[in-house]
DRENPA-3360 file (N, C-alpha, C; in nm, 2 decimals, always signed):
BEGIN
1 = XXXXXXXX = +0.08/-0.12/+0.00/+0.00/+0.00/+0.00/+0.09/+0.12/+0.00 ~ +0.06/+0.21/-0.09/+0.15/+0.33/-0.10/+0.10/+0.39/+0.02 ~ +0.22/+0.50/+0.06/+0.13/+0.61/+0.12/+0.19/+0.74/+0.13 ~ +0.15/+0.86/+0.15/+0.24/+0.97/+0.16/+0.22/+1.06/+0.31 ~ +0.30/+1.11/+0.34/+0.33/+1.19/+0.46/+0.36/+1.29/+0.46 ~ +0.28/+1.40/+0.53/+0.38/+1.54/+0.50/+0.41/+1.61/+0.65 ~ +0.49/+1.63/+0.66/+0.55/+1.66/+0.77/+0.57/+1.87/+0.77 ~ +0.62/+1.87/+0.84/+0.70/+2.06/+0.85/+0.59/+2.17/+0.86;
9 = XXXXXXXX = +0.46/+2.14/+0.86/+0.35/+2.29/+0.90/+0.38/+2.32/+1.03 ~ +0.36/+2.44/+1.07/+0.32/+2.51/+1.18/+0.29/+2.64/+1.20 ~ +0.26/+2.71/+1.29/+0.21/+2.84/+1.30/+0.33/+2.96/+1.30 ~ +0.37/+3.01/+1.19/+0.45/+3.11/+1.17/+0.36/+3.27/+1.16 ~ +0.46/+3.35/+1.21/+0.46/+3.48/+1.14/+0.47/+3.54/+1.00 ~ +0.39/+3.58/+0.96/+0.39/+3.65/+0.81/+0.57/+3.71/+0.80 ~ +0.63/+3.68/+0.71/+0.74/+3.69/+0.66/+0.83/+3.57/+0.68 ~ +0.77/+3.44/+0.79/+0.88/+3.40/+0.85/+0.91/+3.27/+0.74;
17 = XXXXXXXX = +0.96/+3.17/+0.74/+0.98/+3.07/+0.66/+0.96/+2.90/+0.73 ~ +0.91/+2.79/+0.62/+0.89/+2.69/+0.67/+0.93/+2.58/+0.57 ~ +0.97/+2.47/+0.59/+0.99/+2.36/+0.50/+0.90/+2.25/+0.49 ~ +0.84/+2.22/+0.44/+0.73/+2.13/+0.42/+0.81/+1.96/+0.37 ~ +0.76/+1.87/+0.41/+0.86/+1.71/+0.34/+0.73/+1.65/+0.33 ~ +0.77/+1.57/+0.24/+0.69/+1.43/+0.18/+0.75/+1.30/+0.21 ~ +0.72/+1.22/+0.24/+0.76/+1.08/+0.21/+0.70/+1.00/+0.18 ~ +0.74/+0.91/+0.05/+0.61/+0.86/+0.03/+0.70/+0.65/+0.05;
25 = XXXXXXXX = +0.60/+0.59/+0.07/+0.64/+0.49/+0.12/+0.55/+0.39/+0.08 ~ +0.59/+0.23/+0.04/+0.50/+0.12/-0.01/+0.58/+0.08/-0.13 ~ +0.49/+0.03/-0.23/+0.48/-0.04/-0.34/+0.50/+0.07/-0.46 ~ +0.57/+0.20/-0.45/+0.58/+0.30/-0.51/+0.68/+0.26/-0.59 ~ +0.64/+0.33/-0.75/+0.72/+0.28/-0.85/+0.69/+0.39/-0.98 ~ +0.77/+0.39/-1.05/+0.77/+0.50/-1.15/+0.71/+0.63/-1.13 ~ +0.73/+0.73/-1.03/+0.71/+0.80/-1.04/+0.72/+0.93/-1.10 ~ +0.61/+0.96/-1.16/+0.62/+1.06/-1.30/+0.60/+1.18/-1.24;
33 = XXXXXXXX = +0.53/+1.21/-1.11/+0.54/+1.36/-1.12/+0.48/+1.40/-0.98 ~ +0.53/+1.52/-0.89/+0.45/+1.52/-0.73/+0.48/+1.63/-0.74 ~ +0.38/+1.66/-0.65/+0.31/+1.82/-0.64/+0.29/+1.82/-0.47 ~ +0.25/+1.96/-0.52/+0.19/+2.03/-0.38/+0.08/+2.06/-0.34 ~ -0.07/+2.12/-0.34/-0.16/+2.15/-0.33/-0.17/+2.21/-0.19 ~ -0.30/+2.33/-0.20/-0.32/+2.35/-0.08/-0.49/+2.41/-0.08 ~ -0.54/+2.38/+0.03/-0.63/+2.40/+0.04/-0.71/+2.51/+0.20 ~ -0.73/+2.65/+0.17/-0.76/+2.71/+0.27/-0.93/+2.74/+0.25;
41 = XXXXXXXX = -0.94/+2.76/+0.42/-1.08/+2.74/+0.42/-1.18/+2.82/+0.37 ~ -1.28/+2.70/+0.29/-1.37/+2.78/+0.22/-1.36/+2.80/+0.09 ~ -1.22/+2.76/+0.04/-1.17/+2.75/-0.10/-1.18/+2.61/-0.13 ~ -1.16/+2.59/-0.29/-1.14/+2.47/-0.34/-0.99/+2.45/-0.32 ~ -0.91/+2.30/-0.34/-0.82/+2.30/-0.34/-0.72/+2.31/-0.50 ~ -0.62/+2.36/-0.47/-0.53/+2.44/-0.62/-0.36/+2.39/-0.61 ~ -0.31/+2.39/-0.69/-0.18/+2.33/-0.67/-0.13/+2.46/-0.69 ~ -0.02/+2.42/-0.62/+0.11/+2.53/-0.54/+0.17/+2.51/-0.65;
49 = XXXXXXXX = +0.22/+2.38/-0.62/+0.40/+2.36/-0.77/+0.39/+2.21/-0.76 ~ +0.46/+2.19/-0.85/+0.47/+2.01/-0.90/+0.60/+2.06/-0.97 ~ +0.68/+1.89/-0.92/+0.78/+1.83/-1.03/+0.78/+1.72/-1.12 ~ +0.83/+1.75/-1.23/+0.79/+1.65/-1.29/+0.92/+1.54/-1.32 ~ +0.91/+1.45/-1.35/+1.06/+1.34/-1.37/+1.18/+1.41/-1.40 ~ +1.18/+1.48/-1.51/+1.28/+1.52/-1.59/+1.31/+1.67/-1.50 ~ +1.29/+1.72/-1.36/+1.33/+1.81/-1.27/+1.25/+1.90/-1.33 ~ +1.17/+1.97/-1.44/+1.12/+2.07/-1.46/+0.99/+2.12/-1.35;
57 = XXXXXXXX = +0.99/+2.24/-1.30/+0.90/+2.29/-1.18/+0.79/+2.37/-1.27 ~ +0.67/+2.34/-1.18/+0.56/+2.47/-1.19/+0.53/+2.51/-1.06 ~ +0.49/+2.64/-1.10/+0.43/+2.70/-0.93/+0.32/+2.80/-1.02 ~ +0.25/+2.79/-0.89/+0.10/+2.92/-0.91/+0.17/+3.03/-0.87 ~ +0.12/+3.10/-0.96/+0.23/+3.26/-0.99/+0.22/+3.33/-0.81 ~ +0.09/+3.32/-0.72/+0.06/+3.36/-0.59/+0.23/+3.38/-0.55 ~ +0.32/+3.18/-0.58/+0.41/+3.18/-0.47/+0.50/+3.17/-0.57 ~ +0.51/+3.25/-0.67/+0.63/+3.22/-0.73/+0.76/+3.36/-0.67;
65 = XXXXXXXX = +0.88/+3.27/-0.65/+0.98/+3.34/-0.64/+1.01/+3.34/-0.47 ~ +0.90/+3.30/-0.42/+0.86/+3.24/-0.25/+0.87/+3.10/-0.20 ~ +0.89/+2.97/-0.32/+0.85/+2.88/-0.27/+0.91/+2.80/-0.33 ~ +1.00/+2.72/-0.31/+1.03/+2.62/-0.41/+1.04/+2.48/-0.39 ~ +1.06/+2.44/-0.47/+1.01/+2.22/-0.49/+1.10/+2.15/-0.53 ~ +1.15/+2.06/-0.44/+1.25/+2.01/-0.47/+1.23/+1.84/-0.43 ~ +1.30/+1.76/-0.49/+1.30/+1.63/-0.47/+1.40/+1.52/-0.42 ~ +1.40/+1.42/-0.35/+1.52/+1.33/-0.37/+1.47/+1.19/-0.40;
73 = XXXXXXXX = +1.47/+1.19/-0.52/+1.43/+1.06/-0.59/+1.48/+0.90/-0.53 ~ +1.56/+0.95/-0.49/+1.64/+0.82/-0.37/+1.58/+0.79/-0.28 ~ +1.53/+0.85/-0.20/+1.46/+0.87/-0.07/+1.31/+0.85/-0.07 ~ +1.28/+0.85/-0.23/+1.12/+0.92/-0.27/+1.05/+1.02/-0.17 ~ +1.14/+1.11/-0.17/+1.10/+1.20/-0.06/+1.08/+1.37/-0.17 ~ +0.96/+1.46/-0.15/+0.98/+1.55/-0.15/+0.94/+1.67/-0.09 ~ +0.96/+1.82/-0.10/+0.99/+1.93/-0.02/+0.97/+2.05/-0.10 ~ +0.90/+2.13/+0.02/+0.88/+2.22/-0.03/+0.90/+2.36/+0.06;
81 = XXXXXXXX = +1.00/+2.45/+0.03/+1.08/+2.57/+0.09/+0.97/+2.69/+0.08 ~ +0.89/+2.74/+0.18/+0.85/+2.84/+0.18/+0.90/+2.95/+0.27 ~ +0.92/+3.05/+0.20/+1.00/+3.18/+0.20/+0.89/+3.27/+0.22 ~ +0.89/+3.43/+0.27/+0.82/+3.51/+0.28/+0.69/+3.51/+0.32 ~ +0.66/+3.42/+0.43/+0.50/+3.35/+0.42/+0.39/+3.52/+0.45 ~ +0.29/+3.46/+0.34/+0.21/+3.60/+0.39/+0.07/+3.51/+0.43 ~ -0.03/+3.58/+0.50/-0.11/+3.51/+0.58/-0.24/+3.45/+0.44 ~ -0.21/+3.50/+0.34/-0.28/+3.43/+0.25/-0.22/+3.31/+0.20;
89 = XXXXXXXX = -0.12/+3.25/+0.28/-0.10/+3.15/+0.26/-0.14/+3.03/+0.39 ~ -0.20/+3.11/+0.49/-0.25/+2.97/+0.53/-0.34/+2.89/+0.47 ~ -0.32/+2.77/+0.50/-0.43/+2.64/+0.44/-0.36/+2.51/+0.47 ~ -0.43/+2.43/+0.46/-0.37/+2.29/+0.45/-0.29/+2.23/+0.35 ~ -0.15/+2.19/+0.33/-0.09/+2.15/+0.26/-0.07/+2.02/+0.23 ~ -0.07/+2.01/+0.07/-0.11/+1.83/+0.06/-0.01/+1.81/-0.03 ~ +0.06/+1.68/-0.03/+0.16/+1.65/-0.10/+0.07/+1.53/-0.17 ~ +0.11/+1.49/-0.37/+0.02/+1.42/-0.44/+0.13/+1.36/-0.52;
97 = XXXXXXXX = +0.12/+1.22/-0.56/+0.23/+1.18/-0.64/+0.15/+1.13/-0.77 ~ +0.17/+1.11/-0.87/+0.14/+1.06/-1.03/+0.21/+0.95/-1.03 ~ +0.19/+0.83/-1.02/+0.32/+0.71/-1.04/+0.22/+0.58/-1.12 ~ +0.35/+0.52/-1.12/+0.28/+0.41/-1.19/+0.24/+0.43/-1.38 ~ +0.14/+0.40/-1.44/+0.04/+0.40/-1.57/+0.02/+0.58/-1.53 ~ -0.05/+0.55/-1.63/-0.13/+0.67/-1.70/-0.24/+0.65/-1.62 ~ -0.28/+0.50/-1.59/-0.42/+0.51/-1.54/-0.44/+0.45/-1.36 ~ -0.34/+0.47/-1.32/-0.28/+0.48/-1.20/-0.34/+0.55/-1.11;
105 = XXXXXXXX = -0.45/+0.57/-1.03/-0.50/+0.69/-0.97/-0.40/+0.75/-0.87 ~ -0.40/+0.89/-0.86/-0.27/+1.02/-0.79/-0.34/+0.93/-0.64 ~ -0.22/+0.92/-0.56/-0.22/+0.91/-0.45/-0.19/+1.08/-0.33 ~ -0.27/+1.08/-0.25/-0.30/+1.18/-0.20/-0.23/+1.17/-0.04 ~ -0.13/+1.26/+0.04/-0.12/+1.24/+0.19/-0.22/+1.30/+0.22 ~ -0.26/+1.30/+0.37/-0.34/+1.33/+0.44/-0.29/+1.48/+0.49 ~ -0.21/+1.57/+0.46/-0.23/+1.77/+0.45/-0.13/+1.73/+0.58 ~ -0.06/+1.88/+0.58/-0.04/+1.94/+0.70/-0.06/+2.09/+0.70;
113 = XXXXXX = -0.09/+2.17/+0.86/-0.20/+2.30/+0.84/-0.02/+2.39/+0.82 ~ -0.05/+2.52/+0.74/+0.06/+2.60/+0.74/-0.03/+2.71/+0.84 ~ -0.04/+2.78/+0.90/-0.13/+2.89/+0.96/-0.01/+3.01/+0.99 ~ +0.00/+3.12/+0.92/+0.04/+3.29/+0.94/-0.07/+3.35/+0.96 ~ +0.03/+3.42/+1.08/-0.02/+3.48/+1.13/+0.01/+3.65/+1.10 ~ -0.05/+3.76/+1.11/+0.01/+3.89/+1.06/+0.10/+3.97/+1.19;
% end
C-alpha cells in the first residue's frame, strides 16, 4: 500500500519561513510527477507547484519566487521551501504523487496545516 506523509506545517509569522517534506512509502514505483496542493478554508483545493521526472518545476504565480520544490528521488521524498509567508497563505498543505500507468490513480497524503499569522 503506497502512502504519503507530510510533515513541517506550523504556525508562523507573516514573513517568516517553513519547509514542508513528503515521504512517500509502499509499493511506489515509476514515479512521474509530485506536487503540492493547498487548500484554505472555504476554498477549493489548487496546486502550489509540481515536479515533474525530468526536474522541470511549476508553481501558481501567488508563490512564485517564494517557494520552491524540490525532490530526492532516492529517498522518494519530497519538499517544499516556503520563504516570505504572507497570511494568504495559510491552508492545508497536501503533497500528491502521479506514479505508476497513466491510469494509476494520484495518490493523496493526508495535508499538513501552514497557519500565518500577521
Amino acid at each position: 500500500q503506497v502512502r504519503l506523509v507530510e510533515s513541517g506545517g506550523g504556525s508562523v509569522q507573516a514573513g517568516g519561513s517553513l519547509q514542508l517534506s513528503c515521504a512517500a512509502s509502499g509499493s511506489i514505483y515509476n514515479i512521474r510527477r509530485m506536487g503540492w496542493y493547498r487548500q484554505a478554508p472555504g476554498k477549493e483545493r489548487e496546486l502550489v507547484s509540481r515536479i515533474n521526472l525530468d526536474g522541470t518545476t511549476t508553481y501558481t504565480d501567488s508563490v512564485k519566487g517564494r517557494f520552491t520544490i524540490s525532490q530526492d528521488n532516492a529517498k522518494n521524498k519530497l519538499y517544499l521551501q516556503i520563504n516570505s509567508l504572507k497570511t494568504e497563505d495559510t491552508a492545508v498543505y497536501y503533497c500528491a504523487v502521479d506514479y505508476g500507468t497513466v491510469t494509476t490513480p494520484r495518490i493523496w497524503g493526508r495535508g499538513t496545516q501552514v497557519t500565518v499569522s500577521s
